[in-house]
N, C-alpha and C positions, 0 to 999 in steps of 0.2 A: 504494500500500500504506500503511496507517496505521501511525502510530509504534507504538499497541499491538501491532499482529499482528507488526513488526518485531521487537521485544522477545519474543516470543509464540515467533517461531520460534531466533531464534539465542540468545537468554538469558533464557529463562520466569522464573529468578528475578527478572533485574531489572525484568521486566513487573509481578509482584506487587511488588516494593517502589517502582513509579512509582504502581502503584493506590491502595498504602495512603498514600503521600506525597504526598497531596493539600494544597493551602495551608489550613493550618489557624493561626488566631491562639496563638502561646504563652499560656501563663496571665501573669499580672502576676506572678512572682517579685521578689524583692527583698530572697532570703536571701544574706547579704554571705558571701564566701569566708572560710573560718574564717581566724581572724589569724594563725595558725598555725606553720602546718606547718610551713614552713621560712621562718628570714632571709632578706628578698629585694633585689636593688641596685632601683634605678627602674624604672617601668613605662613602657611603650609601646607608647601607647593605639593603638584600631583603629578604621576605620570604621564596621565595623557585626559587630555577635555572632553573628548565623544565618545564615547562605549559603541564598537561595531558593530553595524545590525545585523539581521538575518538575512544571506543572501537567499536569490531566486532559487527554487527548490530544484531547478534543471540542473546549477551550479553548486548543488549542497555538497562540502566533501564528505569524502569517503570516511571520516573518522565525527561524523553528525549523526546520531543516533536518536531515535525517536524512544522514551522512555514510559514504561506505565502497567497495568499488573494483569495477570491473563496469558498474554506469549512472554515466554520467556525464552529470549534467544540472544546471542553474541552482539544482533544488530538493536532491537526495539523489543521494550517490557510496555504495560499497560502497569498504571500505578492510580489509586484512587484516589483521590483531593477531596474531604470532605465528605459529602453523598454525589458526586457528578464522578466517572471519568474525565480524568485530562491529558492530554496528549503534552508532554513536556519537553523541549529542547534542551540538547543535555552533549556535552562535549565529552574528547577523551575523558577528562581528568572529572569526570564525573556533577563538571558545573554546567551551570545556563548562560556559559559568557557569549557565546556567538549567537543567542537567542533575539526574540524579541521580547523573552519578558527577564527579569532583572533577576540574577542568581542570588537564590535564598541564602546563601554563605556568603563570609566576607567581611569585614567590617569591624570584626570581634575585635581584633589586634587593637585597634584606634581605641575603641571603649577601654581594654587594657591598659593605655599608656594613657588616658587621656587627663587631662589638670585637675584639679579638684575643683567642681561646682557646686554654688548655695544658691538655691534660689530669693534665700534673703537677702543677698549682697548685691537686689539691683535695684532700678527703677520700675515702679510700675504705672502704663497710666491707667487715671482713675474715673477724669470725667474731661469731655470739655470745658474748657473757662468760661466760655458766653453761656451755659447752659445749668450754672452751679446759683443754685437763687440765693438773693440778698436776705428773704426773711424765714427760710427752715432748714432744716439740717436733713442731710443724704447718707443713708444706710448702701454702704458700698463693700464688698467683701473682695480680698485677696486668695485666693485658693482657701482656707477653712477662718484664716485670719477677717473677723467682722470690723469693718470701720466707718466713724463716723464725719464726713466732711462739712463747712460751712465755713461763712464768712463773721470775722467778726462787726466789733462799733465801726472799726476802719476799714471794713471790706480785703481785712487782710485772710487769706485763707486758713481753716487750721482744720488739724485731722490727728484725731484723738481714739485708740480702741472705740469699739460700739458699745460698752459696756459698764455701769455705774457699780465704783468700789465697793456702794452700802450696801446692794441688796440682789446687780447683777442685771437690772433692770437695763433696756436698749435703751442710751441715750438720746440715738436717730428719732426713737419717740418722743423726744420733748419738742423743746421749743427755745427760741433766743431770746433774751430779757436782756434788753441794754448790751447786745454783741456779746453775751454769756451763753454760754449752754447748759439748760435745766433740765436736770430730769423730773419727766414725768410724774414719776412715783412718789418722792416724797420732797422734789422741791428744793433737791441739791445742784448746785450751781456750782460751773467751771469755766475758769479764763481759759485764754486761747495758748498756754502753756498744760492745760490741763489741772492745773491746781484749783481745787475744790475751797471759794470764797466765800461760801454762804448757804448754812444748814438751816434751814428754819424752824429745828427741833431742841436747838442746841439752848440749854439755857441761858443766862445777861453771865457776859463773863466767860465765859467759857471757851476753849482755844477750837479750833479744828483740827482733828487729827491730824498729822503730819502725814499718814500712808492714806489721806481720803485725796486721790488724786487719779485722774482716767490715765493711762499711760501717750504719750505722745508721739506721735511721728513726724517727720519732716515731710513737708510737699512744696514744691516748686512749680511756677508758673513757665512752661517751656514753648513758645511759639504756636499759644494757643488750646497747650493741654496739661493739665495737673498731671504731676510725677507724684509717685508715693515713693519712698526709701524705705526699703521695710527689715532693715538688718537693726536686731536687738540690742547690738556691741558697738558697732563701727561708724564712724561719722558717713556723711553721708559722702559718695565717692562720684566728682562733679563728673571726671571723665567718661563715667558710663552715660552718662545723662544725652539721652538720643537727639541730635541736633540734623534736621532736614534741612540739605544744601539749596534744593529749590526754592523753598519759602523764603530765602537772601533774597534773589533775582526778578531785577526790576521785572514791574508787571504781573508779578503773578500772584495769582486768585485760587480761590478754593471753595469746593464744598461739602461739609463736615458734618456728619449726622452720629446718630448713637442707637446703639442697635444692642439688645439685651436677647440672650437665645438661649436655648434648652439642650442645650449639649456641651462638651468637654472643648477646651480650648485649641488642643490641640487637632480635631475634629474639624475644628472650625480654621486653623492656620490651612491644614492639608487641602482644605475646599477653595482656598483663597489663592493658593500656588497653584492651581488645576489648571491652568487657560485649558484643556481640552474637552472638559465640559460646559465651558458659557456658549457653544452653539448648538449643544443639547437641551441640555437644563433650561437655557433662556432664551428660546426661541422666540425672535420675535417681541421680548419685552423691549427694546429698546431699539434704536436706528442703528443697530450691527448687530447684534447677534443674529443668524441663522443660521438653522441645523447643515443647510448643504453646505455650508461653511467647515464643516468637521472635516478635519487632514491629521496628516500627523506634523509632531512636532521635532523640532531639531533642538537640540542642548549642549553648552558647553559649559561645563562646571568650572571657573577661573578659580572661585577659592574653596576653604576647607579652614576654620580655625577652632579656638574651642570654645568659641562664642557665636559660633554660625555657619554661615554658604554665602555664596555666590557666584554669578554667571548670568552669561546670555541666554536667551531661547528666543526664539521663531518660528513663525508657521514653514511650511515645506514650498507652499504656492507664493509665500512675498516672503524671498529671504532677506531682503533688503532693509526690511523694518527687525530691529533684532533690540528686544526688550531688556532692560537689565533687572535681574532682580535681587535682592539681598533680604537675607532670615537674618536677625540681630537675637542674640541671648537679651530678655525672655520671653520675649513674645512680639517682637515687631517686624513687621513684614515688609516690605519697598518695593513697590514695581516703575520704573520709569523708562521712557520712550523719548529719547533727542531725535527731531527731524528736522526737515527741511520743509518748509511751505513754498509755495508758488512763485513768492517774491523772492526766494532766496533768503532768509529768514531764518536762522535757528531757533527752535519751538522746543518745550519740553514739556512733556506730559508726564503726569507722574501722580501714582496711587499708594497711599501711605497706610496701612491697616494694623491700628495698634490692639492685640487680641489681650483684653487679658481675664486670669483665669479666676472666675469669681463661683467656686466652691465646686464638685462634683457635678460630672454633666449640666453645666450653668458656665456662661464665658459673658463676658461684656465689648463690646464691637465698636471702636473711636474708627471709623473709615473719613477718609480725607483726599476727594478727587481735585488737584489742579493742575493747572497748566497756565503757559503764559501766552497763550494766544487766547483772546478772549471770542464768544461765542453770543452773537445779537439773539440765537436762541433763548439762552439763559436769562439774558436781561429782560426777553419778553415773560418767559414760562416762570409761574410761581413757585418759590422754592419748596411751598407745601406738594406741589404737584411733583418735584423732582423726591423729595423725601417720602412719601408715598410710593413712589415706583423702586426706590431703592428697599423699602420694605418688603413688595411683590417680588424683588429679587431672591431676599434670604427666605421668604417664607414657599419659595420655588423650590428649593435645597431642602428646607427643614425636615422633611417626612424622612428622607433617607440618608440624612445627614443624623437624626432622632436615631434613626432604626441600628444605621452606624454605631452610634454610645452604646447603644443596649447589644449588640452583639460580642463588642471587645469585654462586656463588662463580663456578661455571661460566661464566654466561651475561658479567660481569663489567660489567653497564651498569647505571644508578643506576633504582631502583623504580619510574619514573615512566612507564620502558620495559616494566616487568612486569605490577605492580599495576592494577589497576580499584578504585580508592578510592570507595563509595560516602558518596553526605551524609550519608545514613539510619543509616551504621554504622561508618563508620571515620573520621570526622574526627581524632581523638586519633591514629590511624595519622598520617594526611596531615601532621599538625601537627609531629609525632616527626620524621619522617623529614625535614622542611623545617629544623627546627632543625638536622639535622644537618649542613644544608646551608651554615647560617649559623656553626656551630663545629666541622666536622670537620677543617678544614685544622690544627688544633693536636691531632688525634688521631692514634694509629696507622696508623689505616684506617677507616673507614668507608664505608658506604652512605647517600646522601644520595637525597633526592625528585630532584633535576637532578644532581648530582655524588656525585663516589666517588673512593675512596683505594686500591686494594688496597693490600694489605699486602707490607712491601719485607721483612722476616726470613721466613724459613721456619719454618712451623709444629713447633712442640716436640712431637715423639712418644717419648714415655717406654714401650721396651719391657719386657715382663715377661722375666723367666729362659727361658734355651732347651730343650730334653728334659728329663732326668732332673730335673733340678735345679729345675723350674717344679712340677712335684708336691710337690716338698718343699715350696719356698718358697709357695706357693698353700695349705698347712697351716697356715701362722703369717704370718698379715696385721698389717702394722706395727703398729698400731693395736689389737689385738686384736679377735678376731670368732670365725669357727664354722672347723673343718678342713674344712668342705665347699666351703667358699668357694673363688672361682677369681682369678686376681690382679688389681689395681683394674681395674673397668670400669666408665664413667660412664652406662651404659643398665641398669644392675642396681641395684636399688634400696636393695640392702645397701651400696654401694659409695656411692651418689647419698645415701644418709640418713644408714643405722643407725648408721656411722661416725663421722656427724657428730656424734651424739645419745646423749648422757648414758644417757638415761633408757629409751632404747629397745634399746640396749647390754646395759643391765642387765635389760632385761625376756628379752630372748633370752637371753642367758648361765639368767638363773633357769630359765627355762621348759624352756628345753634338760637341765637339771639336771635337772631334776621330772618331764621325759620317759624320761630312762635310768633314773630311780627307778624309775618307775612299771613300765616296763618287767620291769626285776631282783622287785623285786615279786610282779608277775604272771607272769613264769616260776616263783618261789618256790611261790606259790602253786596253778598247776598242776602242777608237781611233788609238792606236801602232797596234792593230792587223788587222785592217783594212788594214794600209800604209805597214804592212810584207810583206819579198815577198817571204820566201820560210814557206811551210805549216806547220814544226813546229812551228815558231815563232808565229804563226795564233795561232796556238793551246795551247802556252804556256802562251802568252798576253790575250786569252780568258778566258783560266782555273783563270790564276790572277784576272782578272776580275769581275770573280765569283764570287772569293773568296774575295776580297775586297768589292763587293756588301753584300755580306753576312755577315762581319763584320763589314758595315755600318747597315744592319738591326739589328745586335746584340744590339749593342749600342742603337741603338734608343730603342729596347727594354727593356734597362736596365733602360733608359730614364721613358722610358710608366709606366713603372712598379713602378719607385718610384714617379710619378708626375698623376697617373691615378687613380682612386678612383674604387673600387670593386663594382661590381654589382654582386647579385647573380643568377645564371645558371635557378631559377626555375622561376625569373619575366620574363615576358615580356613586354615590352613596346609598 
């Protein structure tokens, strides 16, 4: 049987992407990694940039064997992967190197030798600046770490554990009294060092304890996004602090949303490095993505340290545009694109996605698209209308990005046992998850390419209110929002954004106004045309009527639209 009909019958896809991944020479590129993105410690070089594909099966040698379980012969075994057959490329020396999918070995050494990593010794970001409000305080979590952010009397930022000395109670539940932070429960207040300045239990006279104090962290204000430093011992360490070269250069603009999701961070990094699913997955949501657009990709891995990757990639059909992208320890992601426009113009485009990891299958999502060519699009289309669609995007991902968490969690053995990593398309996966391999032991838990951590706390599940009292409370959301709302849920898009979001806040609150206007209005109004007594009036208070009805539908539209979650046209439920 030939390697293609092998392919042909147990995995047709990877039969088309052995056809199209035929040896073709790269172009001569020798556009340098922007100097960028982020401060980096030394590099550590590699043998060679592009992993050989799989040649044409006429041209397969003599020493390429087809592996798997059932015949067992000198040239090809049958082997079973899970519940499926899989037909597996497999060289002499018993790897997948000249394959098209990525040899499950490998990599181990690196982990071996590799530096010691904390995940406390870095920055983490926590929120946007414009989106952090002047009068309540934000319940924000680090991997199991809870904390609490706000502004004080001078709008200076501070960020304190979530948690009150006396009694344990969430700080994030109080409230600010003169740029203090009060807890809820019994009334204890604390300045923006954390020091506890006023018990109001405490009798005339009497000191404050000295240990009645939230613990503190440092956070910095960095070109638009709050840093957390979350190491227990060590000052805070400025060079790690992620500083984006683009946001320098003249002209250029940006747009920054916050995206709260129900799955594991690093889930969520792996979807974000994928270019080879945005012409599947988002067909059609935007003015490029389309599915007939799916090719394969080309890679070149430039770097390797012990705080990341990086390298180019490209589609096969415009090798000419060739992306750069960089993974930074601990979670920040870069993709940028230098072109040329029409005029001869140097252009950079460039997408920043700062993941970080906010508790057990839970991540929080600072995405940041700019570029320095600006766009009469944007300036017309409202930003509520762009943030919405970028919503329709992750909640496009979310079912099987969801289903993703729940299988590593289950199954509990590291990706290398799960995935089929092709060359064509997921190198930037294979490379992620190898890193992890090389600095998970200073994390929580992680999933590595050969190793894994589960996680030793049990996952924090914050229940809503029970009967009666869950109606109420589902009325008045901490944060302010709509009475229709139901209590936080990270799969609902009001709860995953609009909360997040200034500006998107303000658009519902308005439009929701302008709906029960319009409303009142047009009941007014067919009421008038009833009591008329000559038949234009009938007909002029009806036509209003109309149309006031119809402007109350608009609105709720606008409504629906930025508070409704996407389903797509081909499920049914």
């Amino acid at each position: 049987m030939q390697p293609r009909l092998v392919l042909e019958i147990f995995y047709p896809g990877l039969a088309r992407a052995s056809e199209l991944c035929a040896p073709t020479k790269p172009p001569d590129m020798t556009t340098p990694l922007p100097p960028t993105t982020l401060s980096r410690p030394s590099l550590l070089s590699i043998s060679s940039a592009v992993a050989p594909r799989l040649k044409n099966s006429a041209a397969t040698p003599a020493g390429v064997r087809w592996q798997g379980v059932g015949i067992d012969s000198s040239r090809r075994r049958w082997r079973r992967q899970g519940r499926c057959w899989a037909a597996v490329v497999e060289g002499e020396t018993g790897t997948q190197e000249d394959g098209v999918l990525f040899p499950k070995e490998g990599g181990e050494a690196a982990a071996d030798g590799a530096a010691k990593y904390d995940w406390q010794e870095e920055w983490y970001p926590l929120y946007l600046t414009k989106e952090v409000p002047d009068d309540a305080a934000l319940p924000l979590t680090v991997y199991d770490r809870q904390l609490v952010l706000y502004r004080d009397a001078d709008g200076v930022l501070r960020c304190h554990e979530d948690r009150c000395p006396h009694r344990l109670a969430k700080l994030s539940e109080g409230q600010l009294v003169d740029g203090k932070l009060e807890c809820l429960y019994h009334g204890w207040q604390f300045d923006g060092q954390g020091k506890c300045v006023k018990i109001p239990q405490l009798p005339d006279g009497a000191k404050i304890p000295r240990n009645a104090c939230a613990r503190n962290y440092e956070v910095r204000d960095s070109q638009g996004v709050v840093w957390v430093w979350m190491s227990p011992s060590n000052p805070p360490d400025a060079k790690k602090l992620p500083f984006f070269e683009p946001y320098s250069r003249p002209g250029f603009t940006d747009l920054s949303t916050v995206h709260e999701l129900p799955y594991d961070h690093s889930i969520l990094l792996e979807n974000l490095m994928d270019p080879a699913h945005v012409p599947i997955s988002h067909d059609r949501t935007d003015w490029t993505a389309k599915r007939e657009d799916a090719q394969p990709l080309a890679f070149d891995v430039a770097e390797r340290t012990a705080r990341g990757f990086a390298g180019h990639w490209w589609r096969e059909r415009s090798p000419h545009l060739r992306n750069a992208l960089r993974f930074e320890a601990p979670c920040v992601l870069t993709n940028t694109l230098e072109y040329t426009d029409k005029d001869g113009k140097e252009q950079c485009f460039s997408a920043h996605f700062l993941c970080r990891p906010a508790g057990q299958g839970k991540s929080m999502l600072l995405v940041r698209f700019g570029s320095t060519a600006s766009s009469p699009l944007v300036k017309v289309v409202p930003k509520w209308y762009l943030h919405q669609n970028a919503g329709k995007v992750f909640e496009q991902d979310m079912g099987f990005l969801s289903s993703q968490n729940e299988v590593l969690m289950k199954e509990k053995v590291p990706t290398k046992e799960l995935y089929l990593n092709l060359r064509s398309s997921d190198t930037w996966v294979a490379e992620y998850r190898r890193w992890m391999d090389r600095a998970g032991h200073g994390m929580p838990y992680y999933f590595g390419h050969s190793t894994l951590k589960t996680p030793t706390l049990p996952a924090v599940v914050e229940q809503a209110p029970a009967g009666a009292v869950a109606g109420i409370s589902a009325s008045f959301p901490a944060k302010g929002g709509l009475g229709t709302q139901h209590a936080p849920n990270p799969t609902n898009r009001y709860f995953r954004h609009v909360v997040h979001c200034k500006g998107c806040r303000d658009t519902v609150n308005k439009y929701t106004a302008l709906k029960n206007a319009f409303v009142v209005l047009a009941a007014v109004a067919a009421a008038a045309a009833v009591l008329a007594a000559t038949r234009q009036w009938k007909a002029v208070l009806l036509a209003s009527a109309a149309v006031l009805a119809a402007a109350s539908y608009a609105c709720g539209s606008v409504v629906s639209l930025i508070t409704t979650n996407f389903i797509r046209t081909h499920r049914r439920l």
